[in-house]
C-alpha positions as CSV (number, residue, x, y, z in Angstrom):
1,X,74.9,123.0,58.2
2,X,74.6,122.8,61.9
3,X,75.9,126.4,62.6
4,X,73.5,127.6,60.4
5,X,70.6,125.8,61.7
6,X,71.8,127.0,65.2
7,X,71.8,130.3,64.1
8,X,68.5,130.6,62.6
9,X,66.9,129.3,65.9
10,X,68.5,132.0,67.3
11,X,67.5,134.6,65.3
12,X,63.6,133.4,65.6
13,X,64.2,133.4,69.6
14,X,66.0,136.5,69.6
15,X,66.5,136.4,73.1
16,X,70.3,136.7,74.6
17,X,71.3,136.3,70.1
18,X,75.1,137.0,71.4
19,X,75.0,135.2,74.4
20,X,73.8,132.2,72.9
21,X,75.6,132.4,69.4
22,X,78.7,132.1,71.7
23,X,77.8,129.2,73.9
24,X,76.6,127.5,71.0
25,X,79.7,127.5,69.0
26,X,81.6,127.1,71.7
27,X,79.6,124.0,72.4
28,X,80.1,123.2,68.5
29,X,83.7,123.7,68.6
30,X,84.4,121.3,71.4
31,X,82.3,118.9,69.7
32,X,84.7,119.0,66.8
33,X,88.3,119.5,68.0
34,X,88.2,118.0,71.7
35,X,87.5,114.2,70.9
36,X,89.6,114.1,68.3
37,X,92.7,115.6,70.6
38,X,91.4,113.0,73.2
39,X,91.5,109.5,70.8
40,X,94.9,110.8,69.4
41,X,96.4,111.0,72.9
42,X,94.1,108.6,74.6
43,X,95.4,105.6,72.1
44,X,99.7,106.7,72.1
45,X,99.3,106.9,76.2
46,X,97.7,104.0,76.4
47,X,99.5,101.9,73.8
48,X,102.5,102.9,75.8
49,X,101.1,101.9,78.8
50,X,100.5,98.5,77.8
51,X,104.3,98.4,76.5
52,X,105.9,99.5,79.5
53,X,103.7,97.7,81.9
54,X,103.9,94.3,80.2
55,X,108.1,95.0,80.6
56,X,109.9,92.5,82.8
57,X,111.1,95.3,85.5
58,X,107.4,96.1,86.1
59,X,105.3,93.1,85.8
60,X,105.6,91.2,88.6
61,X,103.9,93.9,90.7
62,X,100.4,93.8,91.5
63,X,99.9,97.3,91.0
64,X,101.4,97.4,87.8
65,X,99.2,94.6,86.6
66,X,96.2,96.9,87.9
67,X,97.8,99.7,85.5
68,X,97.7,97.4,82.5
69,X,94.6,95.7,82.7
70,X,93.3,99.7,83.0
71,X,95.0,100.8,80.3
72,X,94.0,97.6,78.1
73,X,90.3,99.1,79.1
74,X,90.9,102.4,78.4
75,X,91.7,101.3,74.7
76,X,88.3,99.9,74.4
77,X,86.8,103.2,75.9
78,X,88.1,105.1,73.3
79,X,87.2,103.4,70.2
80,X,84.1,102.2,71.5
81,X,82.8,105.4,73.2
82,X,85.2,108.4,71.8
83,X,85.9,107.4,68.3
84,X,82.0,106.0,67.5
85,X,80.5,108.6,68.5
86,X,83.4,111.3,67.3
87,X,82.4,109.4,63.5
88,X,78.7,110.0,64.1
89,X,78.6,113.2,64.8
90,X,81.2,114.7,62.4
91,X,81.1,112.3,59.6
92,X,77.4,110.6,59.8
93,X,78.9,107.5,59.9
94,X,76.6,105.5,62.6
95,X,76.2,101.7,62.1
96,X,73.7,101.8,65.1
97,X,71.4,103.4,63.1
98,X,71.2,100.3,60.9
99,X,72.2,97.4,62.8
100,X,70.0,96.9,66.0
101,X,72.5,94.5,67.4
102,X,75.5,96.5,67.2
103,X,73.4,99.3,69.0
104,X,72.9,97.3,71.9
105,X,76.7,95.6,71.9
106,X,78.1,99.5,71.5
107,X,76.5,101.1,74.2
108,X,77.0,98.3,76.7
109,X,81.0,98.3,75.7
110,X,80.3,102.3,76.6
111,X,78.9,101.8,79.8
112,X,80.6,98.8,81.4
113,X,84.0,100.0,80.4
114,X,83.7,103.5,81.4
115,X,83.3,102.4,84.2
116,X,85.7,100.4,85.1
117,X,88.6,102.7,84.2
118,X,87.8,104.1,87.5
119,X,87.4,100.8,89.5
120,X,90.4,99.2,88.2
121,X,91.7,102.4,89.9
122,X,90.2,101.6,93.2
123,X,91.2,97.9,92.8
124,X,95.1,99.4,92.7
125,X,94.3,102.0,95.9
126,X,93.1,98.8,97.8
127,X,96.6,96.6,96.5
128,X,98.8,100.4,97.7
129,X,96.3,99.7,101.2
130,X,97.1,96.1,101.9
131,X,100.8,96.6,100.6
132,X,101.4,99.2,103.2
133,X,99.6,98.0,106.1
134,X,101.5,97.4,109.0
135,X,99.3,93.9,109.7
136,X,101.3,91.4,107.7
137,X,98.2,88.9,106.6
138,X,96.9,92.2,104.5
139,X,100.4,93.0,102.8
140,X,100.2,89.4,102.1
141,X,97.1,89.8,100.0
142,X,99.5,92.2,98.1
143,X,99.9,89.5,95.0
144,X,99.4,88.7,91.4
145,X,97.2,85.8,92.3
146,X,94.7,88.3,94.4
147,X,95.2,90.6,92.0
148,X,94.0,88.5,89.1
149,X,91.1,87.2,90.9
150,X,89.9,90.8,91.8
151,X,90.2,91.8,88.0
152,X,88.5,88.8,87.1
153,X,85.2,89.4,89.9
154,X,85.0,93.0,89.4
155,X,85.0,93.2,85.6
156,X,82.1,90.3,85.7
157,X,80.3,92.1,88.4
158,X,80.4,95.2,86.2
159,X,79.1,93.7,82.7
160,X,76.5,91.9,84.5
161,X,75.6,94.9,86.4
162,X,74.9,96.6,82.8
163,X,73.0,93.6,81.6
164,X,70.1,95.6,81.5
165,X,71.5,97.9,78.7
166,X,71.2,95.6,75.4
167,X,67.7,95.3,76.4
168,X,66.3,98.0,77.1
169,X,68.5,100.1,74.1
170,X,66.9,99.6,70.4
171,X,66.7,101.6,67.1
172,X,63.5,103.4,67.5
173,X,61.7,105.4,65.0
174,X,61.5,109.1,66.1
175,X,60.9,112.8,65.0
176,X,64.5,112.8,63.5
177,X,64.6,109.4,62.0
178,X,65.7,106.4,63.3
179,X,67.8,106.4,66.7
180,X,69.6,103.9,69.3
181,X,68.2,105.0,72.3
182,X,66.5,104.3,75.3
183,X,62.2,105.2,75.5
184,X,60.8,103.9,78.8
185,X,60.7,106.4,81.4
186,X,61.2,104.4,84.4
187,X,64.1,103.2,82.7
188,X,65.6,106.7,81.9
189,X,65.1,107.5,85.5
190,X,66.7,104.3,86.9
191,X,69.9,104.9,84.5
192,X,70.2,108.5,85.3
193,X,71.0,107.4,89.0
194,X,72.5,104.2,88.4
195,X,75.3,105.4,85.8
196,X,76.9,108.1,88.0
197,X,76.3,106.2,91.2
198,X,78.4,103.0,89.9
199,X,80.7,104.6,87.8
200,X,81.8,107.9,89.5
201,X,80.8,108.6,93.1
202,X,81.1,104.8,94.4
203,X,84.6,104.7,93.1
204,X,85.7,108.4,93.5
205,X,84.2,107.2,97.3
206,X,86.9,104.3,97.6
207,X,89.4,105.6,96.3
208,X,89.6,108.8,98.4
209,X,88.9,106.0,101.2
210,X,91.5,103.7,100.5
211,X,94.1,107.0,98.9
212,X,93.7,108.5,102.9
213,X,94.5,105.0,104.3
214,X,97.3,104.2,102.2
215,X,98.6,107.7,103.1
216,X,98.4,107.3,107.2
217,X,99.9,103.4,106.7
218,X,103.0,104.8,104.5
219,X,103.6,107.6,107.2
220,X,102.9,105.0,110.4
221,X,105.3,102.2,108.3
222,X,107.9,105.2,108.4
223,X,108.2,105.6,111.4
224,X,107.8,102.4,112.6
225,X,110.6,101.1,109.8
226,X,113.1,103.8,111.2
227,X,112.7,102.7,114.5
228,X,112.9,99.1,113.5
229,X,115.7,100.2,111.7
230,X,117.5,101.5,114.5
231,X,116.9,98.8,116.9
232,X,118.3,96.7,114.4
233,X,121.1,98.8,113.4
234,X,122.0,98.9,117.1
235,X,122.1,95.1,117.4
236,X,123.9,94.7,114.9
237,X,126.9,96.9,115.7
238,X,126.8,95.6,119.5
239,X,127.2,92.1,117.9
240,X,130.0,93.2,115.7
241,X,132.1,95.0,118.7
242,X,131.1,92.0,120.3
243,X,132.8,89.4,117.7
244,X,135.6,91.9,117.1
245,X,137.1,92.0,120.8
246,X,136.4,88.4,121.9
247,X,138.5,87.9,118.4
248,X,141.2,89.9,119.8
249,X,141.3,88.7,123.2
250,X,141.2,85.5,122.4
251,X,143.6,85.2,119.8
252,X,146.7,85.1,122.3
253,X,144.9,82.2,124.3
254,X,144.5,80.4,121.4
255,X,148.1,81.2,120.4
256,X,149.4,80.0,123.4
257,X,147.2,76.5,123.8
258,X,147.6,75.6,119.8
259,X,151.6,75.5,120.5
260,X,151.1,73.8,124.0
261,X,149.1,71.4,122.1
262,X,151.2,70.7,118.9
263,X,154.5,71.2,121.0
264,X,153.5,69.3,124.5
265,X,150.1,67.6,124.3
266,X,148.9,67.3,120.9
267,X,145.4,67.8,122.4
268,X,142.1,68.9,120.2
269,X,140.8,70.8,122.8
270,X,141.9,74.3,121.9
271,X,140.2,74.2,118.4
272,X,137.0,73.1,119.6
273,X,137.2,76.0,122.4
274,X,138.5,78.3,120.5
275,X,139.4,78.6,117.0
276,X,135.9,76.9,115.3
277,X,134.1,79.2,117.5
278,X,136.4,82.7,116.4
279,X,136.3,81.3,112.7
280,X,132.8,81.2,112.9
281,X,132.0,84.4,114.4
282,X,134.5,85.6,111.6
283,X,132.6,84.3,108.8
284,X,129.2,85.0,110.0
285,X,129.9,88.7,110.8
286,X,131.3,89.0,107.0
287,X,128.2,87.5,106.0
288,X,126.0,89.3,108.2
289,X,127.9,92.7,107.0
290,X,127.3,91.7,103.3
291,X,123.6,90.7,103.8
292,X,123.1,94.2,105.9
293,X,124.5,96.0,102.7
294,X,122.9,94.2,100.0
295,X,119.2,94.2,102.3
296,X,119.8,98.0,102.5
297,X,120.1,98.4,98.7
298,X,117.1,95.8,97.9
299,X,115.2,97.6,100.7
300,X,115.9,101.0,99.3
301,X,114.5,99.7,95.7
302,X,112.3,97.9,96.6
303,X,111.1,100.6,98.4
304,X,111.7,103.3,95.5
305,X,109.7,101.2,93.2
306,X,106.5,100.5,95.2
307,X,106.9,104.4,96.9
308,X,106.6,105.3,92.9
309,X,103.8,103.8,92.1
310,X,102.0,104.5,95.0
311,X,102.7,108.5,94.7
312,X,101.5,107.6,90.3
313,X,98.3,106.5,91.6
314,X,97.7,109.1,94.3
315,X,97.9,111.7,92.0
316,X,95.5,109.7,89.5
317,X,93.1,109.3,92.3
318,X,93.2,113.5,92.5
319,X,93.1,114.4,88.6
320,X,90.0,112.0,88.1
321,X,88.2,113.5,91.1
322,X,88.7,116.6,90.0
323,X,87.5,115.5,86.2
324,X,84.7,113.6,86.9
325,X,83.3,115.8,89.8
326,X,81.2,118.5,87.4
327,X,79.8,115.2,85.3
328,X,78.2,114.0,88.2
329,X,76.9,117.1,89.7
330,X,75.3,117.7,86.3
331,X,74.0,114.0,85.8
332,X,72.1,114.4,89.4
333,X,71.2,117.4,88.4
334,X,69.5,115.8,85.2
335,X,68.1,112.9,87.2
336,X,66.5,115.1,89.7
337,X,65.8,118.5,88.2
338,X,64.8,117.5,84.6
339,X,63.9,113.8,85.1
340,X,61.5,114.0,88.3
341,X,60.6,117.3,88.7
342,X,60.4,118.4,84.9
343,X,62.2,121.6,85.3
344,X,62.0,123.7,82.0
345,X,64.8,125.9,80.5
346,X,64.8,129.4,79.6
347,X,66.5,129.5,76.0
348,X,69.6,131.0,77.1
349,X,69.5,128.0,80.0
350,X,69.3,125.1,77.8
351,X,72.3,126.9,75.9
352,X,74.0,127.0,79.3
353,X,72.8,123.2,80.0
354,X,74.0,121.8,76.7
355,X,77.2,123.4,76.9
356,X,78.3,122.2,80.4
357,X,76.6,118.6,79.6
358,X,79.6,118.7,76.3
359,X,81.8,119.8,78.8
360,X,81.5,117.7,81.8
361,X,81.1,114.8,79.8
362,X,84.3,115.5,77.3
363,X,86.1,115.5,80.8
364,X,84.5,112.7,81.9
365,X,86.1,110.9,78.8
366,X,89.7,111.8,79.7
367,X,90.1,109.9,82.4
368,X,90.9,107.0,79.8
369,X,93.2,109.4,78.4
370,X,95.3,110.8,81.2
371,X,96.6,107.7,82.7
372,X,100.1,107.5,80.6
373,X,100.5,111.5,81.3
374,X,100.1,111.4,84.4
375,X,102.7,108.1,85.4
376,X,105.3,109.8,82.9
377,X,104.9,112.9,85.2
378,X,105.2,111.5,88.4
379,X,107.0,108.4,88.3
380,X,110.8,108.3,87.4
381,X,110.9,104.1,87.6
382,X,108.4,104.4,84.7
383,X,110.0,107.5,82.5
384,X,113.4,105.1,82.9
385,X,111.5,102.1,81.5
386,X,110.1,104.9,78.3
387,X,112.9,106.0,77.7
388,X,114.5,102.3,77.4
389,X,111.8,101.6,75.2
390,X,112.4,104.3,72.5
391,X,115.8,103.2,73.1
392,X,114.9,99.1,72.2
393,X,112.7,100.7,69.1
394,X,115.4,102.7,68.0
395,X,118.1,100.6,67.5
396,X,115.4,97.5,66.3
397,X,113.1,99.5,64.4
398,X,114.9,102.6,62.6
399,X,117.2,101.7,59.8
400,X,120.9,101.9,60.3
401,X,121.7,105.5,57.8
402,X,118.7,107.4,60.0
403,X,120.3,106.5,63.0
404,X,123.9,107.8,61.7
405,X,122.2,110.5,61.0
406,X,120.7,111.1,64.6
407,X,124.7,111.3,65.7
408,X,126.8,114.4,65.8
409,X,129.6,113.6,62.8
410,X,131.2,116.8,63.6
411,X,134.2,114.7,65.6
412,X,131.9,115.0,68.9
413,X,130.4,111.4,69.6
414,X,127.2,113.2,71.4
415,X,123.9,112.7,70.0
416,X,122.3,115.7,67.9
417,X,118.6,116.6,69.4
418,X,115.8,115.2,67.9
């Protein structure tokens, strides 16, 4: 029905009939396949996400928290943004059309959560920041406590900031029948610049901000850590050389005074001088030797785990740049060209406009999506913790013959691909 009401305006225009015949089913097409590709995803990724975050390996971290609480958001994105509107446009299923409170709850659970899938992003560039600052009161601000508190004060600031969507949204009567929308003009103009500004180019802005920050305090750390390291390292092996000779030239001293003592004097005076002091270098260097290894090795995961998530988010910061870019070039675009100046299209223009406005704003809605993609990608801590998940749903969740059957019974104990 809507093809074929495209192409009859088409054929009355007949201006650019091929041009815009494709543009408009292209347009159509991405209407119909796109979202759907996008909840499907958008909800395993995420669902996952909250799984493997909420793990005991990963959920002391700050960052990590971030991560969840995002992903937890992204869920309500979907169904509350993607899948509504996906049902109203394919299926005519709309209960904003009937209910004028669910029109005004729907769009501000589009709005506010939108956007803050990206600030919850910024909220874990500023944690990567403090962690990896060389000034230890900001890496101290590096903690679940902060972190909860910042989750807490921006997701209030952001619903109240949208306060003034269930007011001004209402089921109207219009040309087309009844519709949830917006009327006042000074209104549409104040939300065509308020929307991108709060939920793309201020947080696109601080994260780039804080992503070029963290990235100059990881490199200074590195170099300051090696030389730390080294200094340390050096100290450490003078001290050992140190306790091993004064262990060897003094063990025939104290040879000699513990039998002049036991044979001729029975005096304390050599173990006080001598041996407590050796047997206590002795311990304490074994001590100091273990704690070196075992700080090495806590260091070096420690390290691994945080150097993960930090390179996770970097390259989360660059996709959603990149994704979320053309919507706000077009929304300003709207606000000033259309909005203020009342630009007209040509036919073939507002075929062009459309399309790109389906576009832009289809890849607007994948940031939501891409989060579980793009950690299972670049972060090996978290494609361990997946793959130990399948693993726990596996052997708790498949019955016993289907995993037999998963099992090579050819006299090979390997496992037959899946």
């Amino acid at each position: 029905m809507k093809k074929a009401s495209v192409t009859c305006f088409i054929s009355v225009l007949g201006v650019n009939i091929t041009s815009m015949e494709k543009l408009e089913l292209a347009t159509y097409w991405i209407n119909q396949i796109y979202p759907v590709l996008q909840i499907f995803f958008g909800t395993f990724g995420n669902l996952l996400n909250i799984i493997i975050f909420t793990r005991r390996d990963l959920h002391q971290n700050p960052c990590s928290l971030y991560f969840l609480i995002g992903s937890i958001n992204n869920c309500i994105v979907i169904d509350f943004g993607l899948l509504t509107r996906y049902l109203a446009s394919t299926w005519n299923w709309d209960p904003s059309l009937t209910s004028n409170v669910y029109c005004k709850i729907r769009n501000l659970l589009v709005y506010a959560p939108l956007t803050l899938s990206l600030w919850f992003i910024v909220l874990a560039s500023v944690d990567r920041y403090l962690l990896s600052s060389p000034i230890v009161r900001f890496r101290r601000l590096s903690n679940l406590s902060m972190a909860r508190k910042l989750i807490l004060i921006v997701t209030l600031s952001i619903f109240l900031s949208y306060l003034h969507v269930p007011i001004y949204f209402q089921l109207a009567l219009t040309q087309n029948g009844m519709n949830c929308n917006f009327s006042p003009y000074q209104y549409v103009l104040f939300l065509s610049f308020f929307a991108p500004i709060i939920s793309c180019v201020l947080p696109i802005l601080l994260m780039g901000i804080f992503g070029i920050l963290m990235i100059q305090n990881i490199r200074y750390s590195q170099r300051r850590t090696q030389r730390l390291r080294s200094d340390d390292r050096q100290l450490s092996l003078m001290l050992l050389f140190q306790i091993l000779i004064t262990t060897v030239i003094s063990t025939p001293y104290f040879a000699l005074a513990l039998y002049n003592a036991i044979a001729i004097l029975m005096l304390r005076a050599p173990i006080i001088s001598c041996v407590l002091p050796i047997l206590l270098m002795g311990i304490f260097g074994i001590l100091m030797i273990q704690n070196i290894r075992y700080s090495q090795r806590r260091t070096q995961r420690l390290r691994s785990d945080d150097r993960q998530l930090s390179l996770m988010l970097l390259f989360q910061i660059l996709i959603t740049t990149v994704i979320s870019t053309p919507y706000f070039a077009l929304a300003l675009y709207n606000a000033i060209a259309i909005l203020m100046l009342r630009s007209q299209f040509s036919p073939i223009g507002l075929s062009v406009y459309n399309f790109s406005y389906n576009l832009f704003r289809l890849l607007y809605f994948t940031n939501p999506v891409l989060s579980f993609y793009i950690y299972t990608t670049t972060g090996a801590k978290f494609r361990q913790e997946l793959k130990r998940c399948f693993q726990y749903g596996l052997n708790n969740c498949v019955p016993l013959t289907i995993q037999r059957r998963l099992f090579n019974t050819n006299g090979t104990n390997g496992i037959v691909p899946i």
